[in-house]
Steps between C-alpha positions, in 0.01 A plus 500: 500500500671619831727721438658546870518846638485771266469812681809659314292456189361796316249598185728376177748265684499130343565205720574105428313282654573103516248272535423122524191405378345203781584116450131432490378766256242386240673503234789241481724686283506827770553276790823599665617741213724808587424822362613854578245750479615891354230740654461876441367727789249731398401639793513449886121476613557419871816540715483182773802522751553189735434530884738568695488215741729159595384327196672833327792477675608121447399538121767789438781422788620254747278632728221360706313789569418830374675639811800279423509673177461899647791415709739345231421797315579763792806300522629517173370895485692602767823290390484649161406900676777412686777405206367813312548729783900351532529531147405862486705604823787286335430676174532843689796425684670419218403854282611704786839362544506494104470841562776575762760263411685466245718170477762427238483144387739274449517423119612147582193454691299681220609249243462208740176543543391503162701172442313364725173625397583398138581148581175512728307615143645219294481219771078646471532462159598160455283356781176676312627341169535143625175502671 
């Protein structure tokens, strides 16, 4: 049975497993039956991680090559350091003016808003319900 990749498994997890049994097994009345499998793990004998090479890469991303990959991820690391660093300095910003200024709003605005974020909650709502 071939389970896939399992290396988030660990001692006590159970898994389901389908299976097809061949077309040409011996027995006529198993040929081409589907069956899912329930196993237990016990225990984890022998850790076996993949190598890291081009085969790697094109079996877990659009990539060719296991370079390829290392740069798609640098990419996407330093895009997502990047939004984290603007959110924080955003995030700042806005405490320390919290802090300073002190604006009186509008109540007009006030209840506008939350009109508008009401109807935004119900118009959620019933597109979650049809679906």
């Amino acid at each position: 049975v071939e389970f896939g990749r399992i290396g988030w498994c660990k001692s006590g997890n159970v898994m389901l497993g389908p299976v097809q049994s061949a077309a040409n097994a011996p027995r006529p009345e198993v040929r081409g039956v589907k069956a899912l499998f329930e196993v237990s793990i016990e225990a984890i004998k022998d850790r076996i991680l993949p190598d890291l090479d081009d085969t790697f890469a094109k079996l877990v991303s659009d990539e060719d090559t296991m370079d390829g990959l290392r740069s798609t991820i640098r990419v996407r690391m330093d895009e997502e350091s990047r939004k984290v660093m603007q959110n924080n300095v955003q995030k700042a910003i806005e405490s320390r003016l919290m802090e300073i200024v002190q604006v009186q709003v509008p109540k007009t605005l006030v209840e506008e808003r939350l009109q508008n974020k009401f109807a935004t909650v119900i118009k959620d709502k019933e597109w979650t319900m049809r679906g």
